[in-house]
ZADO-1210 file (C-alpha; in nm, 4 decimals, padded with zeros to 6 digits):
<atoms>
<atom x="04.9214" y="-15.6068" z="-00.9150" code="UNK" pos="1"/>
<atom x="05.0129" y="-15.3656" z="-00.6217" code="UNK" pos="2"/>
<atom x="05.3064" y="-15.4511" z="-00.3615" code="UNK" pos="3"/>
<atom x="05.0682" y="-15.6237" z="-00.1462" code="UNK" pos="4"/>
<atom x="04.9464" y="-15.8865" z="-00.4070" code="UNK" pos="5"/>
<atom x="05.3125" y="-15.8881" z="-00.5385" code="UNK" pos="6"/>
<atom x="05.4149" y="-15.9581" z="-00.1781" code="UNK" pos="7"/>
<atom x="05.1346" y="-16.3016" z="-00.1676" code="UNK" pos="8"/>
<atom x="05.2763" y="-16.4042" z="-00.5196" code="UNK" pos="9"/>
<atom x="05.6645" y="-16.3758" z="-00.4428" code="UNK" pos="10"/>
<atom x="05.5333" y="-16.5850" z="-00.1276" code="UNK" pos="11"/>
<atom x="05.3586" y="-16.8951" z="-00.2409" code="UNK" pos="12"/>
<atom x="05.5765" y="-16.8827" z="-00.5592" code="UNK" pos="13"/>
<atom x="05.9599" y="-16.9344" z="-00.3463" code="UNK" pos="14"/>
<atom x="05.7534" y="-17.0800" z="-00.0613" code="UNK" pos="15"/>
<atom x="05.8740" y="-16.7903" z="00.1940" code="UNK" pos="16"/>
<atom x="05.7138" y="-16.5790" z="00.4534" code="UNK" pos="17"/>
<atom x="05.5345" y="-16.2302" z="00.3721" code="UNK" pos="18"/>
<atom x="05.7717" y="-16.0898" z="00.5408" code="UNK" pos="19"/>
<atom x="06.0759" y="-16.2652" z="00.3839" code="UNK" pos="20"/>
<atom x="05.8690" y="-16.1335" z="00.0857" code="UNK" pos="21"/>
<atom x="05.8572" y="-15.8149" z="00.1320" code="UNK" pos="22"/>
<atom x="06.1889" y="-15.7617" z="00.2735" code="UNK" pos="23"/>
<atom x="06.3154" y="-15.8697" z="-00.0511" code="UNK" pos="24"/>
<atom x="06.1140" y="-15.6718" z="-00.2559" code="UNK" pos="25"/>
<atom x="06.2615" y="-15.3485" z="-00.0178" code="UNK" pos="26"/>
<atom x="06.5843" y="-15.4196" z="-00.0712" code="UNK" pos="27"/>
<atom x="06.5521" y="-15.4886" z="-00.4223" code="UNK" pos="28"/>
<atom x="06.4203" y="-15.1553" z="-00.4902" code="UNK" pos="29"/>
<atom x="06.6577" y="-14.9810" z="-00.2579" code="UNK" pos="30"/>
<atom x="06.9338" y="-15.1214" z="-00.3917" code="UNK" pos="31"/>
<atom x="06.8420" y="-14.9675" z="-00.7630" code="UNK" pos="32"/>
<atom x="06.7327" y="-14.6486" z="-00.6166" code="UNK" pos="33"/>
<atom x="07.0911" y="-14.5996" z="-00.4577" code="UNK" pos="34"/>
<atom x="07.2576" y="-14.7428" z="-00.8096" code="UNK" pos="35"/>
<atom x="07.0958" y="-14.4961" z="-00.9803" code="UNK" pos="36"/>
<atom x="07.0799" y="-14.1698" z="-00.7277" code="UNK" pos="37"/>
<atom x="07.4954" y="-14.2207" z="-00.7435" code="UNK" pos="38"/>
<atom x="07.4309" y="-14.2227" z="-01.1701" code="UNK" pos="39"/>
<atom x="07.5306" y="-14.5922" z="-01.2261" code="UNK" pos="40"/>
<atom x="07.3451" y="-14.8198" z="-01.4429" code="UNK" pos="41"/>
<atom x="07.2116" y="-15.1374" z="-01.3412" code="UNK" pos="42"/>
<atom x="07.2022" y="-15.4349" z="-01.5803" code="UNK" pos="43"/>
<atom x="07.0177" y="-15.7469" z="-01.5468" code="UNK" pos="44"/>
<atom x="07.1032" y="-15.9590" z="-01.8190" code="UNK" pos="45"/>
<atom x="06.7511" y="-16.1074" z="-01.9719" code="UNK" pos="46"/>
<atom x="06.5106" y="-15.9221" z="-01.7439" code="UNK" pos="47"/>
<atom x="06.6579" y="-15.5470" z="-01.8377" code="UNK" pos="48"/>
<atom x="06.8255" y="-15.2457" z="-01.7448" code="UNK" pos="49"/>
<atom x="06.7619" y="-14.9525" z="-01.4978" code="UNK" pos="50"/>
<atom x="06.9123" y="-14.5925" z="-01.6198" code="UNK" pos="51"/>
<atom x="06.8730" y="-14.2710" z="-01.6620" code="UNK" pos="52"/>
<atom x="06.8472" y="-14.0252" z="-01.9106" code="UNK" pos="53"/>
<atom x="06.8830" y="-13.6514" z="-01.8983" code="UNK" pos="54"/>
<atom x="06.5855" y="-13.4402" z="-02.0183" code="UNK" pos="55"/>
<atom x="06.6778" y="-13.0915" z="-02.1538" code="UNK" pos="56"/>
<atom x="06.5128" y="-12.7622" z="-02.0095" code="UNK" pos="57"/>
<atom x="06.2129" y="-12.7117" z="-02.2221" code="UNK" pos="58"/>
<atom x="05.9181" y="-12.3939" z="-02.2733" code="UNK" pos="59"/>
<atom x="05.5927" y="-12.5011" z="-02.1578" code="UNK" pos="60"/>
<atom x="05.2376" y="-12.3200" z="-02.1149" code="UNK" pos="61"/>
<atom x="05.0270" y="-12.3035" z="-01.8138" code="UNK" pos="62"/>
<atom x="04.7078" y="-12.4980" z="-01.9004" code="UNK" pos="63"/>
<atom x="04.4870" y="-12.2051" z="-01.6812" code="UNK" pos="64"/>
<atom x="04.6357" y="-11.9262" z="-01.7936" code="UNK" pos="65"/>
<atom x="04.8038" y="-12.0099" z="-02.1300" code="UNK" pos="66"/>
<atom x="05.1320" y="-11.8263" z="-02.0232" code="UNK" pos="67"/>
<atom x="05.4691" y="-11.9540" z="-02.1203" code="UNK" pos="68"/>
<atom x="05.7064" y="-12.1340" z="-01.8488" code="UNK" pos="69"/>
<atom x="05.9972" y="-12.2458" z="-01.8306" code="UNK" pos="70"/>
<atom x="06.0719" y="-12.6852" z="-01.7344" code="UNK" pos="71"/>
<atom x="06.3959" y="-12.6759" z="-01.5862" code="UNK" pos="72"/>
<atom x="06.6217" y="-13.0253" z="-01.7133" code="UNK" pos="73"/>
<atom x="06.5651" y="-13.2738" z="-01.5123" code="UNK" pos="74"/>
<atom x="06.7098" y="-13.6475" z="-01.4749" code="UNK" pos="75"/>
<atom x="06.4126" y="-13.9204" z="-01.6139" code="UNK" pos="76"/>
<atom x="06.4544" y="-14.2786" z="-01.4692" code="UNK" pos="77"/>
<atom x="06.4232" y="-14.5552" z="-01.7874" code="UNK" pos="78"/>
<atom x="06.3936" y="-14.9058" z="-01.8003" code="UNK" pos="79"/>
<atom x="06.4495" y="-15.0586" z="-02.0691" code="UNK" pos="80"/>
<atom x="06.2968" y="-15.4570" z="-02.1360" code="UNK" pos="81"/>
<atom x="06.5551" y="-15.7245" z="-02.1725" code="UNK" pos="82"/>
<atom x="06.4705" y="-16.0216" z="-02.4407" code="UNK" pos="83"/>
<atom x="06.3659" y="-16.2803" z="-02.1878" code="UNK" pos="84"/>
<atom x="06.0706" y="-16.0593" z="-02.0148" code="UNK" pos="85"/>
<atom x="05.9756" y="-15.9509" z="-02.3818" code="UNK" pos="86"/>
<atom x="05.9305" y="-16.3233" z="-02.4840" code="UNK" pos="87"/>
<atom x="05.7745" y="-16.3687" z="-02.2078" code="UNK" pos="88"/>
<atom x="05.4801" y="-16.0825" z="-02.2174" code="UNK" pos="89"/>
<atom x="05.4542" y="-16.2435" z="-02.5916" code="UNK" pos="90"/>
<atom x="05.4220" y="-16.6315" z="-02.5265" code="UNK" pos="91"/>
</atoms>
């Protein structure tokens, strides 16, 4: 489902305009982008949990020419299921 289908479902599901819709869906995901560019967590208690987790600097090889680089550390965004959206994938 892209954000256009998601946008339809969230609409005939809460009975709401698209663009009600959608401007929830923007918020939503601005509001956990912000959480976690400022390196907070955000829990939601049965559907899961947004954080990050720090990958360490790493040697890698250049798939054309075989040479050795170097992958700087990085931050990697996780989410992480809660038990309520894992019972419900397995009904």
């Amino acid at each position: 489902m892209n954000k256009g289908e998601f946008i339809d479902y969230i609409a005939k599901q809460h009975s709401c305009t698209k663009v009600e819709a959608e401007k929830i869906i923007n918020m939503f995901t601005a509001s956990i982008t912000g959480a976690m560019s400022e390196s907070k967590e955000v829990i939601l208690v049965g559907f899961g949990g947004f954080y990050a987790s720090k990958v360490e600097e790493r040697v890698g090889r250049n798939p054309r020419t075989g040479e050795p680089i170097t992958i700087p550390s990085y931050i990697q965004p996780k989410f992480r299921a809660g038990q309520k959206l894992k019972d419900a994938c397995n009904k």
